[in-house]
C-alpha positions in Angstrom: -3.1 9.4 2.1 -6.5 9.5 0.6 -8.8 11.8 1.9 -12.7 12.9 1.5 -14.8 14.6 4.4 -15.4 11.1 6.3 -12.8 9.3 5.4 -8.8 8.9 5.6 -7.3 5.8 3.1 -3.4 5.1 4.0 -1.5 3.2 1.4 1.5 1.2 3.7 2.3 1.3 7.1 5.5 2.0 7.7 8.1 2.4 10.5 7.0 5.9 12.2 3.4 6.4 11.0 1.2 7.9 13.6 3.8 10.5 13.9 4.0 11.2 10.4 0.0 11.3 10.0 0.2 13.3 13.2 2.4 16.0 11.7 -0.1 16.3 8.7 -3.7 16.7 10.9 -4.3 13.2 10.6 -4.5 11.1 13.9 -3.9 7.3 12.9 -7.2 6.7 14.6 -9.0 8.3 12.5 -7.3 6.2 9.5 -10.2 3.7 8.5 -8.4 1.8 5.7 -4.7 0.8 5.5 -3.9 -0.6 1.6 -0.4 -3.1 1.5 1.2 -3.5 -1.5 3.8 -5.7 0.0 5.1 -7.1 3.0 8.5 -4.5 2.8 9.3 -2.5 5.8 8.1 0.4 4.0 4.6 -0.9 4.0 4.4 -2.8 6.7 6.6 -1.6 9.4 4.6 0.8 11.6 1.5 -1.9 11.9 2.4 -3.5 14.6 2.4 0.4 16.7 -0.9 0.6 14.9 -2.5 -2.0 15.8 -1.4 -1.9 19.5 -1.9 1.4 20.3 -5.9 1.9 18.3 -6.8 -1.8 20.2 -9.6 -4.2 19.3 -12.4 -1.8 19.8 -11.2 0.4 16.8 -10.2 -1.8 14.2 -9.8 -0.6 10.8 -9.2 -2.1 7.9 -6.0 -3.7 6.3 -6.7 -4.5 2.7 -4.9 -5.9 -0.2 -4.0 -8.9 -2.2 -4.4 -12.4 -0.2 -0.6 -13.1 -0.7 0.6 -10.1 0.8 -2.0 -10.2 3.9 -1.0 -13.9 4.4 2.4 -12.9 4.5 1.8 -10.1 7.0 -0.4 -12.5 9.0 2.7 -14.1 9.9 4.9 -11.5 10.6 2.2 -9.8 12.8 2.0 -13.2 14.8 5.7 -13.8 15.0 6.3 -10.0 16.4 3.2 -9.9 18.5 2.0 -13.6 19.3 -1.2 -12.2 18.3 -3.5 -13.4 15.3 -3.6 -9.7 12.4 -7.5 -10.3 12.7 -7.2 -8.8 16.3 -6.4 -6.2 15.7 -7.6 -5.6 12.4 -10.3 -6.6 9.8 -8.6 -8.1 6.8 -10.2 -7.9 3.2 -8.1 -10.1 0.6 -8.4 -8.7 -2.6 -7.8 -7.8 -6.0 -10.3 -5.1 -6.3 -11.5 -2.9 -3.6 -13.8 0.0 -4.2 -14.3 3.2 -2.0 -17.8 4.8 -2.2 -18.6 7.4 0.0 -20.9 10.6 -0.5 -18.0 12.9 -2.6 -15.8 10.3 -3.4 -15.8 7.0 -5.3 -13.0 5.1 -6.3 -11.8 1.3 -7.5 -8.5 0.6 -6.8 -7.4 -3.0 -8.5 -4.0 -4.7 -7.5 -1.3 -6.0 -10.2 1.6 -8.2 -9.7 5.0 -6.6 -10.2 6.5 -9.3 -12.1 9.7 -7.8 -12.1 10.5 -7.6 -8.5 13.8 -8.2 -7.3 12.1 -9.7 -4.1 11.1 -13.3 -3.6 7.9 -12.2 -1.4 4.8 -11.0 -3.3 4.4 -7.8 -4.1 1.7 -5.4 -6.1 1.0 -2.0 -7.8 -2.4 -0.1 -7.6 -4.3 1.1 -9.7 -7.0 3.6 -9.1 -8.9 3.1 -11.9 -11.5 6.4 -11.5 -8.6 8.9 -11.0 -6.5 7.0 -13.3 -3.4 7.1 -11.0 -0.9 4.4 -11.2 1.2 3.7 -7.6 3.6 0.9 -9.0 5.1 0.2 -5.4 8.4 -1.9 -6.1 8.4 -3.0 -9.2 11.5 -2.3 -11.4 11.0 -1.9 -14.8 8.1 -4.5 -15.3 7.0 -3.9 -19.3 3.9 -5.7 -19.0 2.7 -3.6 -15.7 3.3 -0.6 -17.5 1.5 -2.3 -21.3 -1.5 -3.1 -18.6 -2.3 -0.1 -16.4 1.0 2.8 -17.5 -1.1 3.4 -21.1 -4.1 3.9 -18.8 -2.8 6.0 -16.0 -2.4 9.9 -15.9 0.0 10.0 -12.9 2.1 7.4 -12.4 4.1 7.4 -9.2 6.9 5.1 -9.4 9.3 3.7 -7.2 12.8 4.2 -7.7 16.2 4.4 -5.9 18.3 7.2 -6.9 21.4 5.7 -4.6 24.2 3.6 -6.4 23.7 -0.3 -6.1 20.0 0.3 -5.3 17.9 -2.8 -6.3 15.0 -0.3 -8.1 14.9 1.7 -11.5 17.1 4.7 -11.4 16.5 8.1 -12.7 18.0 7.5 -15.6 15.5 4.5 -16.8 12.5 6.7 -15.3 13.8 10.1 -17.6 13.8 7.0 -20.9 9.8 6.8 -20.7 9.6 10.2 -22.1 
């Protein structure tokens, strides 16, 4: 979550949000910006709860890259009957920029070529903070060459369990 006094930016939606922002002093009403990265579970799975339970009277917004939002489009539709932009406003993009009063950012989506997934899927880069969030990407050489020499954090994703399809501790402890 991304937070400045008036507003509350979520990146992903996944299974169980509005009890997890609960828990934290954040109702999901109050959420005015939900970022996808990808059309996973993990990002998208608590949208349709959401969407349902704020209504068309609060919609907030669902950004991120065209692909993924088309994507979730038709998932939402399939699980709901019910067109995304109902219940949300969509912004497709690249580049989205947060300006309010004490806090500005730019956060730009890159493609994680190296995906083990067939469906579309992106990192972020917030380009004032300089944080890199590089969502499911593996070990993609030319994401970290674009943004990794850039970022000061980097918060990558990475399965620690045997079999698991994303770059183990022992690749992440090699980048030092």
């Amino acid at each position: 979550i991304i937070q400045s006094d008036d507003t509350n930016v979520v990146i992903g939606c996944g299974p169980n949000i509005p009890a997890k922002l609960d828990a934290i002093g954040v109702g999901f009403s109050k959420v005015e910006m939900w970022i996808l990265l990808s059309c996973g579970m993990d990002q998208i799975g608590g949208l349709v709860e959401v969407g349902k339970r704020r209504g068309t009277s609060s919609r907030s917004y669902l950004v991120g890259p065209q692909s993924v939002l088309t994507q979730v489009g038709n998932v939402y539709k399939e699980l709901t009957g019910d067109p995304l932009t109902r219940d949300f406003i969509t912004r497709p993009s690249l580049k989205v920029g947060i300006n309010e009063e004490h806090f500005r950012e730019t956060i730009k989506f890159l493609p994680c070529h190296a995906s083990q997934h067939a469906l579309p899927e992106y990192s972020a880069f917030f380009e004032t903070s300089r944080v890199l969030i590089s969502g499911d990407s593996g070990m993609d050489e030319g994401l970290l060459a674009e943004a990794g020499s850039q970022a000061e954090i980097i918060l990558h994703s990475c399965s620690t369990h045997p079999g698991g399809g994303k770059t183990g501790s022992p690749q992440i402890k090699d980048l030092q």
